[in-house]
FIVEXPA-820237 format. One record per residue (C-alpha): residue in three letters; chain; x, y, z. Coordinates in steps of 0.02 Angstrom, whole numbers. Example, Ala and Ser with C-alpha at 12.3 -4.5 7.8 and 13.67 -1.06 7.14 Angstrom:
<mitis>
@type->Ala | mol->A | c1->615 | c2->-225 | c3->390
@type->Ser | mol->A | c1->684 | c2->-53 | c3->357
</mitis>
This chain:
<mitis>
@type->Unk | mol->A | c1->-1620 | c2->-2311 | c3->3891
@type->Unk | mol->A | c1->-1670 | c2->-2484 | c3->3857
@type->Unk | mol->A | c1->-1840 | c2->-2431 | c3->3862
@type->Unk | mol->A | c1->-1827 | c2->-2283 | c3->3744
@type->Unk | mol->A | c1->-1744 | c2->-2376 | c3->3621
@type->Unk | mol->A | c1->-1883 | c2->-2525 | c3->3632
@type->Unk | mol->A | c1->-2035 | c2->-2391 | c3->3606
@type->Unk | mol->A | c1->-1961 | c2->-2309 | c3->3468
@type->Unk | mol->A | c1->-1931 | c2->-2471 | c3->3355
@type->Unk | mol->A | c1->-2103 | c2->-2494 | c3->3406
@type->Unk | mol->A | c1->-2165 | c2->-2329 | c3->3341
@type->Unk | mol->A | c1->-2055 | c2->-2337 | c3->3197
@type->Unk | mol->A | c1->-2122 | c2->-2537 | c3->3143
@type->Unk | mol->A | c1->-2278 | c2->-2476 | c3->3161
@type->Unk | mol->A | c1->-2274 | c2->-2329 | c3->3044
@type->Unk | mol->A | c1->-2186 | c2->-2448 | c3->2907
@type->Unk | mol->A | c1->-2333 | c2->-2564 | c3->2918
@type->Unk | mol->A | c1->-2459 | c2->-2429 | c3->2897
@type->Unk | mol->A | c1->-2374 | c2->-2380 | c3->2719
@type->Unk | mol->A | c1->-2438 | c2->-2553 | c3->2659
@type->Unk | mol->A | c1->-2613 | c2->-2542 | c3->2693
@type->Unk | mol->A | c1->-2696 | c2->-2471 | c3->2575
@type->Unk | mol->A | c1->-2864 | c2->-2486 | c3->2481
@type->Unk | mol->A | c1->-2894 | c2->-2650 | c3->2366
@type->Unk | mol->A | c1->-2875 | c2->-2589 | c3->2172
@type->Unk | mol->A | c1->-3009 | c2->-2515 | c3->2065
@type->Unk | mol->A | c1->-2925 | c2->-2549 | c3->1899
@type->Unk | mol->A | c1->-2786 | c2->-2558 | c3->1795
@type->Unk | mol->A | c1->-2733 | c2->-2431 | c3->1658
@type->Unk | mol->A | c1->-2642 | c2->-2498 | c3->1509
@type->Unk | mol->A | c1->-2524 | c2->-2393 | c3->1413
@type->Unk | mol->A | c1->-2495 | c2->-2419 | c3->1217
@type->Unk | mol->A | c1->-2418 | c2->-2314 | c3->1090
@type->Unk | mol->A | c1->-2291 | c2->-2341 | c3->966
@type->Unk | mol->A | c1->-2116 | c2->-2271 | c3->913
@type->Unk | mol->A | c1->-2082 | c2->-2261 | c3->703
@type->Unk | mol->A | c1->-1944 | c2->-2207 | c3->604
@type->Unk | mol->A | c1->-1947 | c2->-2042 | c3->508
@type->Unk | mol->A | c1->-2085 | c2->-2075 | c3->403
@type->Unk | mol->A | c1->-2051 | c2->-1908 | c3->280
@type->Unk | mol->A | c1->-1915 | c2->-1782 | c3->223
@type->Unk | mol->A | c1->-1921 | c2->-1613 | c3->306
@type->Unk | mol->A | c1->-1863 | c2->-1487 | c3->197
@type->Unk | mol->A | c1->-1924 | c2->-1309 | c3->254
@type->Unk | mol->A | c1->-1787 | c2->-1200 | c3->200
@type->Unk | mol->A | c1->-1608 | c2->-1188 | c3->171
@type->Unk | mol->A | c1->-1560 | c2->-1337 | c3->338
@type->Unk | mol->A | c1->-1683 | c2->-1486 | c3->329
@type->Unk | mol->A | c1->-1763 | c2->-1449 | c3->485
@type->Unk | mol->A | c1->-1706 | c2->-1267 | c3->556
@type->Unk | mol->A | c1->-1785 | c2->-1117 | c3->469
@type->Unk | mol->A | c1->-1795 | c2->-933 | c3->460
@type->Unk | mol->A | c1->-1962 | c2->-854 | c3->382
@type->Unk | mol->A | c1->-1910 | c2->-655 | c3->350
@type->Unk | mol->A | c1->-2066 | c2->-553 | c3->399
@type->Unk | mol->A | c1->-2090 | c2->-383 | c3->308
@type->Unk | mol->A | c1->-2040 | c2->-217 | c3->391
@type->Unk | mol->A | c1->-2206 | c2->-138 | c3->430
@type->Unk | mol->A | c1->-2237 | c2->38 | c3->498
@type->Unk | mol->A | c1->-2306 | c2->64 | c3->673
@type->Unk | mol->A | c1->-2466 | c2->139 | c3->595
@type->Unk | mol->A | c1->-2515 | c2->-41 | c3->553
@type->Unk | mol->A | c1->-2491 | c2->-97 | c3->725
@type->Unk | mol->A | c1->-2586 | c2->42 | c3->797
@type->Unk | mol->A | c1->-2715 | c2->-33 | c3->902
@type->Unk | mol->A | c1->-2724 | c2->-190 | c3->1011
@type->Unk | mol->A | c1->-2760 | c2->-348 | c3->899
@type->Unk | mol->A | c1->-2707 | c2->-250 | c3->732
@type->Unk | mol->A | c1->-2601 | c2->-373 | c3->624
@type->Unk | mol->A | c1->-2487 | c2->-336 | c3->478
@type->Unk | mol->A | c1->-2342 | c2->-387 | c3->379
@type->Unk | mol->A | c1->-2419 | c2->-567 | c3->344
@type->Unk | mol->A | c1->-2287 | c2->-688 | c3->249
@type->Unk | mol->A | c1->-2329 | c2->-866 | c3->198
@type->Unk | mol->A | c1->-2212 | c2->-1020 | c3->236
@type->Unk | mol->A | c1->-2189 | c2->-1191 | c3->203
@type->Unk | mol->A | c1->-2134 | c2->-1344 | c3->274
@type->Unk | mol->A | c1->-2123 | c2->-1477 | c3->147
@type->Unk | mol->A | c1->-2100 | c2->-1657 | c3->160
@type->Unk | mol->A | c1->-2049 | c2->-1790 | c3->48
@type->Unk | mol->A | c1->-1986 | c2->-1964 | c3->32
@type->Unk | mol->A | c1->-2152 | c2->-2010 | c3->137
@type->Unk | mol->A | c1->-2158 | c2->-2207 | c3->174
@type->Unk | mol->A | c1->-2336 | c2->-2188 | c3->234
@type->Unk | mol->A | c1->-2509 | c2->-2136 | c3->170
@type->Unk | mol->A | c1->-2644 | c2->-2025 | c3->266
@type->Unk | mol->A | c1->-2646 | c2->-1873 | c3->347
@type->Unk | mol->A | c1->-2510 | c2->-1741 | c3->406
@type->Unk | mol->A | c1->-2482 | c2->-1582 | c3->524
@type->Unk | mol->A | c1->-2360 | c2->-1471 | c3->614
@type->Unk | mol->A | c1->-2380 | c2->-1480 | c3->786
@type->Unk | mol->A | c1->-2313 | c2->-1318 | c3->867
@type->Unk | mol->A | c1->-2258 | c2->-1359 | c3->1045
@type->Unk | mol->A | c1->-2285 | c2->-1271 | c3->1212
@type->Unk | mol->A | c1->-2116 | c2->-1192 | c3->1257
@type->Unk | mol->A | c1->-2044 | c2->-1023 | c3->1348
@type->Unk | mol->A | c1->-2054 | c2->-941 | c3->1192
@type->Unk | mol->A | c1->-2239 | c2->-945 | c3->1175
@type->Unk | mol->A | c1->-2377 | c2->-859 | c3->1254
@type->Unk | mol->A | c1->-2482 | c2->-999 | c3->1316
@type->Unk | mol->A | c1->-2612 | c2->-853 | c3->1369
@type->Unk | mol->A | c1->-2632 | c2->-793 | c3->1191
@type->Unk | mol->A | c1->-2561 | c2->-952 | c3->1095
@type->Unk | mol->A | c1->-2458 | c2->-824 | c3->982
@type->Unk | mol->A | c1->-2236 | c2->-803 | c3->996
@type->Unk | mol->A | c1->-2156 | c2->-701 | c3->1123
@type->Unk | mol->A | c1->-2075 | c2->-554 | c3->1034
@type->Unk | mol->A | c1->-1873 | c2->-565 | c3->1090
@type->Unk | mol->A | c1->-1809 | c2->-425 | c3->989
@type->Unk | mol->A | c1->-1847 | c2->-227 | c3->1067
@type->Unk | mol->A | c1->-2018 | c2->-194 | c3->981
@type->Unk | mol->A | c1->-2148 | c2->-173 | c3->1115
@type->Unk | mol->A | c1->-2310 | c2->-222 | c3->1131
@type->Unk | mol->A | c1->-2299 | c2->-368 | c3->971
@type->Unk | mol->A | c1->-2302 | c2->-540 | c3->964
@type->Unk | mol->A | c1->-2294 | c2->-659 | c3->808
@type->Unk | mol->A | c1->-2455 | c2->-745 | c3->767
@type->Unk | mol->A | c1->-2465 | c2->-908 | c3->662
@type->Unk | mol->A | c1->-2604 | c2->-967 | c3->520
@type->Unk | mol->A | c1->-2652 | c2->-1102 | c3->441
@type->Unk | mol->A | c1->-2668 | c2->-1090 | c3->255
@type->Unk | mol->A | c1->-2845 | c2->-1037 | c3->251
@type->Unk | mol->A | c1->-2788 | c2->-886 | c3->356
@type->Unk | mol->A | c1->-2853 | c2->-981 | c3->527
@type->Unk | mol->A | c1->-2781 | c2->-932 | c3->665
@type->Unk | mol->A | c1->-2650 | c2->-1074 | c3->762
@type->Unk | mol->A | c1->-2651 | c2->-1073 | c3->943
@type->Unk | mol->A | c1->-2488 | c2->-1125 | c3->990
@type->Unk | mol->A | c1->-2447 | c2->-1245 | c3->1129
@type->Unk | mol->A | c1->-2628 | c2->-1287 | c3->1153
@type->Unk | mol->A | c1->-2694 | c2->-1464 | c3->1158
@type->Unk | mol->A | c1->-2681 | c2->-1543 | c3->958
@type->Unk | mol->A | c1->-2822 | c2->-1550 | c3->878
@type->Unk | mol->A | c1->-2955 | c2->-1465 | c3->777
@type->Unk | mol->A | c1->-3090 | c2->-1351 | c3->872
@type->Unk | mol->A | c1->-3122 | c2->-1247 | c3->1026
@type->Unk | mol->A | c1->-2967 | c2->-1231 | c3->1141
@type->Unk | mol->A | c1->-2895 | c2->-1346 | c3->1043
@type->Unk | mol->A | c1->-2711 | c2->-1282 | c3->924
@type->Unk | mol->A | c1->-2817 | c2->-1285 | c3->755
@type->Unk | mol->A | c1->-2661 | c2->-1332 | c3->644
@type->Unk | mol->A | c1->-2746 | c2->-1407 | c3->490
@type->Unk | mol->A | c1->-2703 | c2->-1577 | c3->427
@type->Unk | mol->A | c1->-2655 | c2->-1612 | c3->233
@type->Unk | mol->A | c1->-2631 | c2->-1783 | c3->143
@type->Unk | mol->A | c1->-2495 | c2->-1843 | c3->83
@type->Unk | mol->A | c1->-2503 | c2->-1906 | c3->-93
@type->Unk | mol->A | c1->-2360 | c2->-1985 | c3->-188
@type->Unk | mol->A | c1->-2244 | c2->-1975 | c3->-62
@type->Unk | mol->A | c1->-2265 | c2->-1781 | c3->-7
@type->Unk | mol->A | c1->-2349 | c2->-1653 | c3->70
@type->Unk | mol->A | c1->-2352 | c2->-1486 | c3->79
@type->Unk | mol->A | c1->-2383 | c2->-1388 | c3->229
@type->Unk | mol->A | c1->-2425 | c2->-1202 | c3->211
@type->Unk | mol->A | c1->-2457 | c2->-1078 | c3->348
@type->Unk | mol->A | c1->-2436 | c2->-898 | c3->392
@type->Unk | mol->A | c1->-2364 | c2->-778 | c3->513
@type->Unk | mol->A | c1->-2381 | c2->-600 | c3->542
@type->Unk | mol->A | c1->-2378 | c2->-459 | c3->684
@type->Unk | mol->A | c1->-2495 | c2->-445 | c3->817
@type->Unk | mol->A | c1->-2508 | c2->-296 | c3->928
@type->Unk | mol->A | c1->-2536 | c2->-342 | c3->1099
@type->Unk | mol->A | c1->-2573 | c2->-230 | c3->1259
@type->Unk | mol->A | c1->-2584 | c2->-82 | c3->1131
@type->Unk | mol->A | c1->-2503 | c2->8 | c3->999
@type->Unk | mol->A | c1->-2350 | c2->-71 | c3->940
@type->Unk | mol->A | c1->-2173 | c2->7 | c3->963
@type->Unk | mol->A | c1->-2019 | c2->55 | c3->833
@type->Unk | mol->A | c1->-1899 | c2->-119 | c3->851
@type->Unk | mol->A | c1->-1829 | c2->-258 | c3->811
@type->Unk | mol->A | c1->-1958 | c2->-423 | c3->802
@type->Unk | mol->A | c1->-1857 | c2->-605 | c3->829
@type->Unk | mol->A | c1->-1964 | c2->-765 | c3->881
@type->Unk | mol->A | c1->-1952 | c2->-932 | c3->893
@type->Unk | mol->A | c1->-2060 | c2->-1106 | c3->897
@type->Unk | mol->A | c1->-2033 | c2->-1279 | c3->903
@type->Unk | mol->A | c1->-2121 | c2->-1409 | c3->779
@type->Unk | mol->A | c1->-2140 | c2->-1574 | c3->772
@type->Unk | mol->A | c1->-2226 | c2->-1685 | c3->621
@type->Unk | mol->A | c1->-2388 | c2->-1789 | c3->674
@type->Unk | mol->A | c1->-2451 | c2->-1932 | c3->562
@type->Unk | mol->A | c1->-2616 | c2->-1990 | c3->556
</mitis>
């Protein structure tokens, strides 16, 4: 019994001092960043933050076809009281309620075969939850300045017919935003 008990404290010490040697270090990664106040005002519709953007009702025959669109409505998300200077964008985040294959919103409401694409102002097209940033693969939401204290950020959304032609329904989606500053 003795002798069972003495090997396996052996066995045991020995596999504790194997999980500290390791390899000498290659190199050290620093970590910097910073954490600011609101630096701007977000007033995009009747709640500061939280809004609703009614789409038209469109009929089917617009939707007829995979990668038909219709039924595009403008929106804005405008800031004021800005403390900084420079550059602004909407940053539309990577959630369950986006398509991460397509970047467009995953339809909730009973119409089949539609999803709800976004666009920048210049009718780009916004690939939601990708990397930020402007270019292939990339989420292409364009940055604006902000000059005396605001900025206006304008984009679009409309229907996108998916696997095929779009069905009679109901179309509810959702994304979440945040506000970059650059």
């Amino acid at each position: 019994m003795k002798i069972k008990l003495f090997t396996a404290l052996i066995v045991a010490a020995g596999a504790m001092g194997s999980q500290f040697a390791h390899a000498a270090p290659d190199g050290t990664i620093t970590f910097n960043g910073a954490i600011t106040s609101t630096t701007c005002l977000i007033n995009g519709g009747t709640a500061p933050q939280n809004f609703t953007v009614t789409m038209p009702t469109v009929s089917t025959t617009t939707l007829a076809a995979v990668d038909q669109t219709s039924g595009r409505t403008g929106f804005r998300i405008a800031l004021s009281n800005c403390t900084g200077t420079g550059n602004v964008h909407t940053f539309f985040e990577a959630s369950p309620t986006v398509d991460l294959g397509t970047g467009r919103l995953i339809n909730a409401g009973t119409a089949a075969n539609v999803q709800v694409e976004l666009l920048n102002k210049d009718a780009s097209v916004i690939t939601v939850g990708a990397s930020d940033g402007i270019g292939a693969g990339l989420q292409n939401s364009k940055s604006v300045p902000i000059v005396s204290g605001a900025a206006n950020l304008d984009y679009y959304s409309q229907y996108h017919a998916t696997t095929g032609a779009a069905g009679a329904g109901s179309v509810s989606a959702t994304v979440t935003y945040d506000i970059s500053y650059n």
